[in-house]
MARDO-997702 format. One record per atom (N, C-alpha, C, CB): atom name; residue number from 1; residue in three letters; x, y, z. Coordinates in Angstrom, 1 decimal. Glycine has a CB too. Layout:
N
   site   pos   code       px       py       pz
     CA   NUM    ALA        X        Y        Z
...
This chain:
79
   site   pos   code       px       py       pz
      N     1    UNK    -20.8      1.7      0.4
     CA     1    UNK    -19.7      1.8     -0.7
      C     1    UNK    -20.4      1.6     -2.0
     CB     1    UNK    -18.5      0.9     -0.4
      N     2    UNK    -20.5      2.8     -3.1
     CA     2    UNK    -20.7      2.1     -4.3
      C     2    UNK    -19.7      1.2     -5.4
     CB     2    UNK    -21.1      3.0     -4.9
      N     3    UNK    -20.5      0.7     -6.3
     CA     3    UNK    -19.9     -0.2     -7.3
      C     3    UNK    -18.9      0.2     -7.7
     CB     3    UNK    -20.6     -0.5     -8.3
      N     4    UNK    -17.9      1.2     -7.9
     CA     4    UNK    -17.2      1.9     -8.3
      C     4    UNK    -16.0      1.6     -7.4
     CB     4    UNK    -17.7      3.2     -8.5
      N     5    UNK    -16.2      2.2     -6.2
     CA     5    UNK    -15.4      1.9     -5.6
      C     5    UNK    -15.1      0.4     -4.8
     CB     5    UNK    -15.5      2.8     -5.1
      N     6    UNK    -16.0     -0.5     -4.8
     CA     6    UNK    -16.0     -1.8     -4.3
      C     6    UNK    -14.7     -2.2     -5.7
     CB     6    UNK    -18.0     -2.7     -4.2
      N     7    UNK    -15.1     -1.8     -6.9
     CA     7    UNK    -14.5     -2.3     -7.9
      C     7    UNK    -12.9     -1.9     -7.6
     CB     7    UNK    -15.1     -1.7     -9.3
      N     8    UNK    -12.6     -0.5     -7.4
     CA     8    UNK    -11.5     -0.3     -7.3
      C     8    UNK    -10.6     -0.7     -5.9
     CB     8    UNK    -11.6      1.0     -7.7
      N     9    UNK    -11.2     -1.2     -4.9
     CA     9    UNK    -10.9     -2.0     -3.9
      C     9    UNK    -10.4     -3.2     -4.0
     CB     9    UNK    -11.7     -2.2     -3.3
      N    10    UNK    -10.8     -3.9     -4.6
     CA    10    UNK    -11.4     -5.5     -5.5
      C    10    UNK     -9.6     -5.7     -6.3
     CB    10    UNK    -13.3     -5.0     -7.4
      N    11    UNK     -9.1     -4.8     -7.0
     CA    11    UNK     -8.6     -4.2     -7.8
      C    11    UNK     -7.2     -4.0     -7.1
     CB    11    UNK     -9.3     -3.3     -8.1
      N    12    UNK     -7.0     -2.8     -6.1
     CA    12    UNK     -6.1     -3.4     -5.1
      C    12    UNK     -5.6     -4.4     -4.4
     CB    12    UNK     -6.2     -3.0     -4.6
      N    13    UNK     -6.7     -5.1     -3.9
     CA    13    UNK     -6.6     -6.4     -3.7
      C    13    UNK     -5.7     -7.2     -4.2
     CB    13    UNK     -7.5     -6.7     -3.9
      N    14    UNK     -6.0     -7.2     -5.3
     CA    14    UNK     -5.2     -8.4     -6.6
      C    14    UNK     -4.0     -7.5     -6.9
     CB    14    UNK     -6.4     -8.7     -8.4
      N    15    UNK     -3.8     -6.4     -6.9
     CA    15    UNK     -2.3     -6.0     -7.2
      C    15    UNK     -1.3     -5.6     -6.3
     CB    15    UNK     -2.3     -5.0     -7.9
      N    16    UNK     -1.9     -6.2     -4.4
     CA    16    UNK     -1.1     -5.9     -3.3
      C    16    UNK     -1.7     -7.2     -2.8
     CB    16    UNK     -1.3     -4.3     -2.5
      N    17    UNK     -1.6     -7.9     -2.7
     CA    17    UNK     -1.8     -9.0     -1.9
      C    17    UNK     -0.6     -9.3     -0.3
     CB    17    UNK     -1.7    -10.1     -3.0
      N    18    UNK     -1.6    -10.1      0.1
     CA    18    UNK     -1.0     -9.9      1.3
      C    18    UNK      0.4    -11.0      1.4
     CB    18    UNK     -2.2    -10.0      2.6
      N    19    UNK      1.6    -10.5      1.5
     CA    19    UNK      2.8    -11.6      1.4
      C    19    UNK      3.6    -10.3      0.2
     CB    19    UNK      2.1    -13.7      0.5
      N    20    UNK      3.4     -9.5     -0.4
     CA    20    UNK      4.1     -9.0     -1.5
      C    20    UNK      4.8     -8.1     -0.9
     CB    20    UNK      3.4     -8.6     -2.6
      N    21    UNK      5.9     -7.8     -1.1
     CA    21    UNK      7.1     -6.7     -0.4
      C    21    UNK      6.8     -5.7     -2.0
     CB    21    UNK      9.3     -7.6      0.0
      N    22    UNK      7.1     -4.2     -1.2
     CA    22    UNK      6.6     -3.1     -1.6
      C    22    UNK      8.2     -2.1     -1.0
     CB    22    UNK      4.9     -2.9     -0.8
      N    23    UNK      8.0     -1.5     -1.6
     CA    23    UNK      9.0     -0.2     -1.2
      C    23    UNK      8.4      1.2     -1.0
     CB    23    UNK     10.1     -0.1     -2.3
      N    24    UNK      8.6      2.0     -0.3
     CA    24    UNK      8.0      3.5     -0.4
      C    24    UNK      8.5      4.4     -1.3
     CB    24    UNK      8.1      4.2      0.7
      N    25    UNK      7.8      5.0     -1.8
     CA    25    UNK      8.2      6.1     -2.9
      C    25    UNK      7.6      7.3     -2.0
     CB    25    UNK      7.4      5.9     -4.6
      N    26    UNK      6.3      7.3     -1.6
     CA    26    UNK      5.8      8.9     -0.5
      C    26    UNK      5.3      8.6      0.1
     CB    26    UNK      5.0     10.2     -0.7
      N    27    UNK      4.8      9.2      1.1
     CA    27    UNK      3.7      8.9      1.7
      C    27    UNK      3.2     10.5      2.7
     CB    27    UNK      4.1      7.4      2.6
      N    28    UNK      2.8     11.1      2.9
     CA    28    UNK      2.1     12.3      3.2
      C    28    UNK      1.7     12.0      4.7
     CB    28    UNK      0.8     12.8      2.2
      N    29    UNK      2.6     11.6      5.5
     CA    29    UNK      2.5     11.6      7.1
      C    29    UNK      3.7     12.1      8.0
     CB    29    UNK      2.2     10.1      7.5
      N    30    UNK      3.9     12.9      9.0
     CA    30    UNK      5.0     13.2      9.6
      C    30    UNK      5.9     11.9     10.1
     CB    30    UNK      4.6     14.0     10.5
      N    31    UNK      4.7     11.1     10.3
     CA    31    UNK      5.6      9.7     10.8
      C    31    UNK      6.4      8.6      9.7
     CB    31    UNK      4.5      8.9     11.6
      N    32    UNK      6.4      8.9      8.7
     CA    32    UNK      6.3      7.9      7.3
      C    32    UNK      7.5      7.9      7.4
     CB    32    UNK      5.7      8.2      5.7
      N    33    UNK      8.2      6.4      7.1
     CA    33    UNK      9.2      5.7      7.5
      C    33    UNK      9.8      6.6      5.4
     CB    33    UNK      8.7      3.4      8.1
      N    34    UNK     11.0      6.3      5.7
     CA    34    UNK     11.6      7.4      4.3
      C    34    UNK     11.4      6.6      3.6
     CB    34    UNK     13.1      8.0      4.2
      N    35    UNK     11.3      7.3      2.5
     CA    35    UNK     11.3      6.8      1.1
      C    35    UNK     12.3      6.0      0.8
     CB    35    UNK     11.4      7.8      0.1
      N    36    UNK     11.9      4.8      0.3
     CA    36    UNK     12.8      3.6     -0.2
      C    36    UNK     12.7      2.1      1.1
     CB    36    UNK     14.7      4.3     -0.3
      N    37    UNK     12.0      2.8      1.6
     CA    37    UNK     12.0      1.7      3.7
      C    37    UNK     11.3      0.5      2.5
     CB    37    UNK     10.2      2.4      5.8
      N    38    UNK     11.6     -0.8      2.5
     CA    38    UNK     10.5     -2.1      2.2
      C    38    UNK      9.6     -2.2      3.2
     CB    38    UNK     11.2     -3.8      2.0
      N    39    UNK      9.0     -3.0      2.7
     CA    39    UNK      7.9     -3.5      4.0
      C    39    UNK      7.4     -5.2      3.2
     CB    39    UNK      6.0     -2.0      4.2
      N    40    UNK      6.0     -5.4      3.8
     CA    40    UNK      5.4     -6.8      3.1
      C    40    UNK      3.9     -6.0      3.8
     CB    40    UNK      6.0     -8.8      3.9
      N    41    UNK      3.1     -6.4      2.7
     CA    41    UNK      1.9     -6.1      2.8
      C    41    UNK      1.3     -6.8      3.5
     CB    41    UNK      1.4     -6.0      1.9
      N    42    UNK      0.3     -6.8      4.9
     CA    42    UNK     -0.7     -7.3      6.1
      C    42    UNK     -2.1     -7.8      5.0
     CB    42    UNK     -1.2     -5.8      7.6
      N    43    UNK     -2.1     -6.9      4.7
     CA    43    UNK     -3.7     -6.7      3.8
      C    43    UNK     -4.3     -5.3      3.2
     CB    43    UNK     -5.0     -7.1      4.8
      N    44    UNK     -4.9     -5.2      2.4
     CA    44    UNK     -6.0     -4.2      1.6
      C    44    UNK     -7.7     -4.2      2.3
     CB    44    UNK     -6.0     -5.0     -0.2
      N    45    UNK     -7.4     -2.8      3.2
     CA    45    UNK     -9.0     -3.2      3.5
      C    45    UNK    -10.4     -2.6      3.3
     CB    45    UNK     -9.1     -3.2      4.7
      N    46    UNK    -11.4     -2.8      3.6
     CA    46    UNK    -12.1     -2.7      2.4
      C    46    UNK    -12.5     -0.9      2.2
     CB    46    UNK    -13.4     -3.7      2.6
      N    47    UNK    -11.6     -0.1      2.8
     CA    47    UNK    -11.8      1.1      1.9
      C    47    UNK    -10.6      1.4      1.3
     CB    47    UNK    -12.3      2.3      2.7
      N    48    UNK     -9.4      0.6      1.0
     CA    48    UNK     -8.3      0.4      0.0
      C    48    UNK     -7.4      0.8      0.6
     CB    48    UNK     -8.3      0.9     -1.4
      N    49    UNK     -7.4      0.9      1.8
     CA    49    UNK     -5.7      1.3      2.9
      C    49    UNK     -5.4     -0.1      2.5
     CB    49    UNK     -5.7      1.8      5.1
      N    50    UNK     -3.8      0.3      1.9
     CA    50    UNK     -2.6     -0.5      2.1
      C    50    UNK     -2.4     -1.1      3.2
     CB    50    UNK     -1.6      0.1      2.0
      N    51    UNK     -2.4     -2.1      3.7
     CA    51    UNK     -2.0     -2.3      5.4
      C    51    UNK     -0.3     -2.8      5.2
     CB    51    UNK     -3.1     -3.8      6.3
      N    52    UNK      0.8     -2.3      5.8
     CA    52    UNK      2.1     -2.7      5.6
      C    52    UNK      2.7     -2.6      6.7
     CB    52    UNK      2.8     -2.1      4.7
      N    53    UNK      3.8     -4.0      6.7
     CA    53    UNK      4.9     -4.1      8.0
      C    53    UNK      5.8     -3.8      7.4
     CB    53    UNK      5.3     -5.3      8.9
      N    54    UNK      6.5     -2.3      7.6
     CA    54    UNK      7.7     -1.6      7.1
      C    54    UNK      8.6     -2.2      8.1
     CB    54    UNK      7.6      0.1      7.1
      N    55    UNK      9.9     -2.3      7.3
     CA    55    UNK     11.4     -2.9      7.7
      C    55    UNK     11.9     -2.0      9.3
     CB    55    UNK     12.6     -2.3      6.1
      N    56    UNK     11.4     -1.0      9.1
     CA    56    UNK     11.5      0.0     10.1
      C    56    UNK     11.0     -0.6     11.9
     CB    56    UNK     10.4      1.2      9.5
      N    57    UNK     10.0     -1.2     11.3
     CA    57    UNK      8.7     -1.4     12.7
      C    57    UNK      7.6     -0.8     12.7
     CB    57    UNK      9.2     -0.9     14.1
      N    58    UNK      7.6      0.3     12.2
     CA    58    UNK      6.0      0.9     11.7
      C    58    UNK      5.3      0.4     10.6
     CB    58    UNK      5.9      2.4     11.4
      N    59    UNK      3.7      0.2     11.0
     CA    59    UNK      3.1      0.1     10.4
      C    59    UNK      1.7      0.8      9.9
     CB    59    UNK      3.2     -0.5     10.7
      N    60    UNK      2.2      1.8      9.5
     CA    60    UNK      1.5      2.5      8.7
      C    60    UNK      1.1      2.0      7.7
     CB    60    UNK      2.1      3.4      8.4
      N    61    UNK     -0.3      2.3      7.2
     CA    61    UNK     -0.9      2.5      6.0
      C    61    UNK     -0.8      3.3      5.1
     CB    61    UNK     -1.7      2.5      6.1
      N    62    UNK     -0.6      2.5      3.2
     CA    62    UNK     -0.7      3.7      2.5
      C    62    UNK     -1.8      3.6      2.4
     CB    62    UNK     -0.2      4.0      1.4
      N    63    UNK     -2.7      5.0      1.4
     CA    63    UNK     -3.3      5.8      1.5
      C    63    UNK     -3.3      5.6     -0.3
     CB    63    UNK     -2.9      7.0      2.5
      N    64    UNK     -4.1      4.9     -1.3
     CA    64    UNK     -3.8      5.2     -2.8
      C    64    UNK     -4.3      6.7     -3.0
     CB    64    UNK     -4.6      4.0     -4.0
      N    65    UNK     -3.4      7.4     -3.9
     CA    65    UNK     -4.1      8.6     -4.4
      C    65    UNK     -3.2      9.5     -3.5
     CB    65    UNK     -5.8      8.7     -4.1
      N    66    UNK     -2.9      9.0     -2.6
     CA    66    UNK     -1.9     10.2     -1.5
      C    66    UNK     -0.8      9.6     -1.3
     CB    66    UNK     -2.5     10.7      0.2
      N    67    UNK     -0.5      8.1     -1.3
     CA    67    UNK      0.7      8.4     -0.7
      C    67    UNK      1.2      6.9     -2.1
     CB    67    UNK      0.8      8.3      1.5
      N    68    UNK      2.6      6.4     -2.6
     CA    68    UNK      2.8      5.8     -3.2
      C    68    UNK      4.2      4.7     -3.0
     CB    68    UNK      2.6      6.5     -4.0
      N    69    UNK      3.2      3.5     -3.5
     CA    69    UNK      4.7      1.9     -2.9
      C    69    UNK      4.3      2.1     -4.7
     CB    69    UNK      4.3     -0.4     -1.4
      N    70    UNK      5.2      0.6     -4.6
     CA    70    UNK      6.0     -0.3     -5.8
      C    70    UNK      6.3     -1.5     -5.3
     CB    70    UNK      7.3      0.3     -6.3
      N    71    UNK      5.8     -1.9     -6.1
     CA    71    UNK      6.1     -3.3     -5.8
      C    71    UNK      7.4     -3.9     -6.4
     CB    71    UNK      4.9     -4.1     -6.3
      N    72    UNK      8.2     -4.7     -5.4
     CA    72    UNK      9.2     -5.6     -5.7
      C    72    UNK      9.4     -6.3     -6.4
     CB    72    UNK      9.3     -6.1     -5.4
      N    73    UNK      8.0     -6.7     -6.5
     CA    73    UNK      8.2     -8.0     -7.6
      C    73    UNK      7.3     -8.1     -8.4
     CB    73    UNK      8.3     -9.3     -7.1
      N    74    UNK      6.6     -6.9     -9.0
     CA    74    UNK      5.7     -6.9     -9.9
      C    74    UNK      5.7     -5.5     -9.6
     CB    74    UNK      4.4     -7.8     -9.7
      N    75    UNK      6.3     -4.3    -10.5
     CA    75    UNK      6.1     -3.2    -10.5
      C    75    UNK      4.7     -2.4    -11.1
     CB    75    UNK      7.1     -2.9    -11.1
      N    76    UNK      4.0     -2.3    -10.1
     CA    76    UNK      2.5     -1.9    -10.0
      C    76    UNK      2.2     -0.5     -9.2
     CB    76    UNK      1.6     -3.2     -9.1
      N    77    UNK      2.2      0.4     -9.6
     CA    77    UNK      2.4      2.3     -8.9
      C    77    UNK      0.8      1.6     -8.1
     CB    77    UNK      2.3      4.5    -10.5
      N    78    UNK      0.7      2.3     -6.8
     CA    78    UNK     -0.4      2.7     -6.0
      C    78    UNK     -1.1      3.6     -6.7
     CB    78    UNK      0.0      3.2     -4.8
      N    79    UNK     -2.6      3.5     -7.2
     CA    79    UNK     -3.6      4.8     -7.9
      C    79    UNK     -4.6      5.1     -7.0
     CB    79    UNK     -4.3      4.4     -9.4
């Protein structure tokens, strides 16, 4: 992985931490729980998938760049 992206990893990290509830805005999977499902973030790993326990029971990953949360409690868009 280059510096670039370690950085923008690094970066996610600190603006999804793991414990922070999120809501869905998209997500580009047939299976993606609908727009507006909460979840709480598992972890950010190290190629910047979202890891999330949606309200639903799935746990799908976002995807920054393709698919987009918000955060609850610190309104932060997925880039």
């Amino acid at each position: 992985m280059d510096e670039m992206n370690r950085k923008r990893v690094e970066v996610l990290k600190k603006q999804y931490p793991s414990g922070c509830t999120v809501e869905l805005v998209s997500m580009d999977d047939e299976y993606a729980p609908p727009a507006g499902t909460k979840g709480t973030v598992a972890h950010v790993d190290d190629i910047g998938t979202i890891h999330i326990a949606w309200e639903t029971g799935s746990t799908l990953g976002v995807v920054p760049g393709v698919d987009m949360v918000r955060r609850l409690d610190e309104e932060i868009p997925a880039k």
